[in-house]
N, C-alpha and C positions, 0 to 999 in steps of 0.2 A: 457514234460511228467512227470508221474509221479515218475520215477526213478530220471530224473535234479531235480525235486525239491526235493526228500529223501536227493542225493548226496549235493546239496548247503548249506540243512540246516542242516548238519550232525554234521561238526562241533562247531555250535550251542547248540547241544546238549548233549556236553561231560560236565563230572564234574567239575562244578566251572565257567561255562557260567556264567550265572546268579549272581556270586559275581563279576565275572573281569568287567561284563556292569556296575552294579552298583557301581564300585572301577574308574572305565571312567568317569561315568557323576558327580561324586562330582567336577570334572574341569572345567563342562560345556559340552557341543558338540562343538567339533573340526569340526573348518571351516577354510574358505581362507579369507580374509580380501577383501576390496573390491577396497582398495588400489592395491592389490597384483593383482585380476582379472584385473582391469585396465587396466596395464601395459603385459598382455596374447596379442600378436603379432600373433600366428598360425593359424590358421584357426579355426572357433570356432561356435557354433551351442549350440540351450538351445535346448533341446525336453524335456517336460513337459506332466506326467498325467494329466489329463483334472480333475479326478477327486482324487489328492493328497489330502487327510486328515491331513498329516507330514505338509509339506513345501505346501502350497496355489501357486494357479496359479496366482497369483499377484506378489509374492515371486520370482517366476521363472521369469515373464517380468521384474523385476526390476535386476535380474543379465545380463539377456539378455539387458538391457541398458549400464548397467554397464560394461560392455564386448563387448560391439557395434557390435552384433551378432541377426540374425533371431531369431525368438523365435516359436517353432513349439508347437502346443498344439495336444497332442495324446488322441481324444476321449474316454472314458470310465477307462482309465490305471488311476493306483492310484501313489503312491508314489514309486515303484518299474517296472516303465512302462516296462522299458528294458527286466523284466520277464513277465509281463501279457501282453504286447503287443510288441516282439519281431520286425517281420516283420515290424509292421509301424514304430518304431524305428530306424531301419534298413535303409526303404526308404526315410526317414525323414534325415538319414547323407548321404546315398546315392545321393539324388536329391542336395545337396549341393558339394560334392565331382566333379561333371561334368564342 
């Protein structure tokens, strides 16, 4: 709705967003190593926007390798699928949790 998304990006938009991302990415973008996923034992699932613009759906099968886990691709969802396409995110960890 449109209330979840005011609330999620709320804090986004306080004073000083926009200096503290760009005081972040002079680091680079904080990731996991793929040494680190490797060695991930629990149960594990990629779901992937179909249509990501950030991270490519190549990007995602190749952790899904790397993690020797399903790799589900969710039609139309961009790079925030979990928000734009909740439900098939949902059934997409569900249908693996059985």
């Amino acid at each position: 709705t449109k209330a979840f998304i005011d609330a999620w990006q709320k804090p986004f938009r306080v004073s000083g967003t926009a200096a503290a991302f760009r005081s972040m990415l002079g680091d680079g973008i904080q990731g996991v190593s793929g040494e680190t996923l490797a060695r991930v034992t629990v149960p594990r699932l990629v779901v992937w926007g179909g249509e990501d613009h950030v991270d490519s759906v190549s990007a995602g099968r190749r952790t899904a390798g790397v993690l020797h886990a399903q790799f589900v691709e969710i039609p139309g969802a961009g790079h925030l699928s979990m928000l734009a396409a909740p439900r098939a995110v949902a059934n997409a960890i569900e249908s693996q949790a059985g």
